[in-house]
N, C-alpha and C positions, 0 to 999 in steps of 0.2 A: 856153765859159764859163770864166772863169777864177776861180779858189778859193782862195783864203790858207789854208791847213790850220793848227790849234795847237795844240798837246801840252808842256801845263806841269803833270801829273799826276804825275810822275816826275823824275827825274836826267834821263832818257833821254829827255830832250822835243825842241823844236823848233819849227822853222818853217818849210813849204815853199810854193812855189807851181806849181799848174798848171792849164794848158791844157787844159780837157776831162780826157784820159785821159795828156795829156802833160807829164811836168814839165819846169818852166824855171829852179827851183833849190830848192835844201835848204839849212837852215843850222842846225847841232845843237847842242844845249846842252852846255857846255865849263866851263861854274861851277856853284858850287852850287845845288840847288835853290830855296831860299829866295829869292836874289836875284831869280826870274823877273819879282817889280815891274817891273827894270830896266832886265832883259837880255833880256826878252820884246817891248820895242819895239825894241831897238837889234837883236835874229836880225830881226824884221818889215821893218824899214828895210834891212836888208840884203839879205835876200831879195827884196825887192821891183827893188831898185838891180840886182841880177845878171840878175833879168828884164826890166830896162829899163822897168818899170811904176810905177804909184804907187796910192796908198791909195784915191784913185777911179775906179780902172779896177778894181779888184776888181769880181768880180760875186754874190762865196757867200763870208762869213766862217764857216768851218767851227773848233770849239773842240770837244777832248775836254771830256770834262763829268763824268768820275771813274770809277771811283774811284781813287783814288790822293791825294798830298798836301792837306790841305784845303786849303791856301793858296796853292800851285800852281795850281788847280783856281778859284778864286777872282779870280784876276789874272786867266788864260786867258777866262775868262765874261764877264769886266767888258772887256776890252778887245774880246772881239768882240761884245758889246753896243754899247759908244761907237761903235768903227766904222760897223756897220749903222747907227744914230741919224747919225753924221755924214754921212754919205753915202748915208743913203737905199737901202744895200742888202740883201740876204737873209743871213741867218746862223742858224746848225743847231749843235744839237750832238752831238757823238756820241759812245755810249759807249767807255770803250778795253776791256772785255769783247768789244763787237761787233767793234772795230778788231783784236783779236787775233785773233779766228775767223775775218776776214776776211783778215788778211795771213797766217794758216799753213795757210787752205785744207785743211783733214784730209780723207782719202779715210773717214771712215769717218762712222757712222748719230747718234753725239754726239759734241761738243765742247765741256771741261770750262776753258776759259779760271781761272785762278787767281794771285792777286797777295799777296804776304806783306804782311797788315796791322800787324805787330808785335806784339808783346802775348801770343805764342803763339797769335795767330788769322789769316785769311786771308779772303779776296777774293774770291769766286769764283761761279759761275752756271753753268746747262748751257743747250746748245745744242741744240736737233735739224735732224737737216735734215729740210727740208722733202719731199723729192723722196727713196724708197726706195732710189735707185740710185745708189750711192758714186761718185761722182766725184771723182777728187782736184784738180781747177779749179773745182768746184762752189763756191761761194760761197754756195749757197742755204740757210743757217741762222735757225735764231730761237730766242730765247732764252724760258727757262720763267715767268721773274721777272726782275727788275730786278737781281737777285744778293742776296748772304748774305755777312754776315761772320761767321766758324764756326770754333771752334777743332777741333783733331785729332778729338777723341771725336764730337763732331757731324758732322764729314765722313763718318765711316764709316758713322754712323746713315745721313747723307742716301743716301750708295752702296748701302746694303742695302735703299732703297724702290726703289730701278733694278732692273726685272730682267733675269736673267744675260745674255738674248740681245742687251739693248740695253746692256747693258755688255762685251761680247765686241766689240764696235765701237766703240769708246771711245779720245777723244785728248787728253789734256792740254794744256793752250796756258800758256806761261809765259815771260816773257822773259829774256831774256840776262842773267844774275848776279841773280839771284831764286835764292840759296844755300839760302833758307829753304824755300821752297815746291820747291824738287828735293831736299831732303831727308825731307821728310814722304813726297813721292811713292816715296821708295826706301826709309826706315824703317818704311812702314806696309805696303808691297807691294802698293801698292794697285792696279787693274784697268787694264789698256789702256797704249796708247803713251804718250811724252811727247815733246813736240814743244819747243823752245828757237828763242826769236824772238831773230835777233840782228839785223834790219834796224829803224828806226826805224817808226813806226806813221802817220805822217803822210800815206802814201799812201793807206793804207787809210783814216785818217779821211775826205780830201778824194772819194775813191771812194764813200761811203757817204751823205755831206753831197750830193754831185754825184746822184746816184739818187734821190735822199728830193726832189729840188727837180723833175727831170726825169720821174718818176713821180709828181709831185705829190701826192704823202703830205701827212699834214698837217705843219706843220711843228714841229719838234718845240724844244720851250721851252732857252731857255737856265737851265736848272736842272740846280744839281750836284749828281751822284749820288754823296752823300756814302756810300750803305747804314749806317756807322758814325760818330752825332752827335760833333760835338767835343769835344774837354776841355773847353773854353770853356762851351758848352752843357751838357753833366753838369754841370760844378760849379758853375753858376746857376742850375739844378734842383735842386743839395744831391741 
């Protein structure tokens, strides 16, 4: 199966492509976020070009689906939409919560993925695994909710409904220059490890997108998980 992976959620997005379990190139974003309009077909074309394939040998257009930039998030949705329509193939989305717990793999009983929303508020959702015996390959998580966006005082309220035993196994997921969100974790003191993703998340998406088609899940909607409405939206609500 081959899978177009996209992550425009972020700075730290991309475009890779693979083979089943194997990839055959990566290409990361190197401009601003905002441009992703632009520079999210020109990474696709490229990546495709280095695998020696094209737009209809895809067979799973896989899109993170948020949270993170709404307009990022927005591009990434709409273009693996067209795709699928154009070419008549499957396309998933998947959360970058999931894609986090999936690429740092914690050896322990939860995994608290968290992403700085700005505002003095944050991103974030708990995991548990499924399977009582910590694995650190294990992959076998799921998530409580769709996520929360919660400023400081609310995080510790949510941590104080955990009890102590299942927070004594506890791992933060967080990516690489997320300044905001490793500082709350080290001025609040808060429970358990912290884990720092410094590889991009595209694998994991396409791993995840790959599973959900091959275990024949249902398939899951190309809707952004925005968890926090937009400006736009607030102030046409007043």
């Amino acid at each position: 199966m081959i899978v177009l992976a996209i992550d425009t959620t972020s700075l730290h997005g991309g475009v890779a492509v693979y083979r089943d379990a194997t990839p055959l190139s990566q290409v990361l974003n190197t401009r601003p976020a905002n441009l992703y309009s632009v520079t999210l077909f020109e990474m696709a074309e490229l990546a495709l070009a280095q695998s020696k394939l094209r737009f209809a040998d895809v067979d799973l257009y896989a899109a993170a689906n948020g949270p993170g930039s709404f307009t990022g998030i927005r591009v990434g949705l709409a273009a693996a939409q067209g795709w699928r329509s154009a070419f008549n193939r499957a396309a998933r989305g998947v959360s970058v919560f999931e894609a986090m717990v999936e690429t740092a793999r914690p050896g322990t009983h939860l995994a608290i993925p968290i992403v700085d929303a700005r505002r003095g508020e944050f991103y974030l959702n708990i995991f548990r695994r499924e399977s009582h015996v910590a694995a650190p390959h294990d992959g076998n998580f799921r998530a409580d909710a769709e996520g929360w966006v919660l400023d400081r005082a609310a995080i510790v309220h949510l941590l104080e409904k955990i009890p102590p035993a299942e927070l004594a196994s506890l791992a933060w997921v967080a990516r690489e220059g997320d300044a905001a969100s490793h500082e709350l974790y080290q001025s609040l003191g808060l429970p358990g490890q912290w884990r720092t993703l410094s590889e991009p998340l595209l694998g994991a998406i396409a791993r995840i997108a790959r599973r959900g088609v091959e275990n024949s899940e249902p398939s899951s909607p190309l809707d952004a998980l925005y968890i926090r409405r937009s400006d736009a939206e607030l102030n046409w609500r007043g």
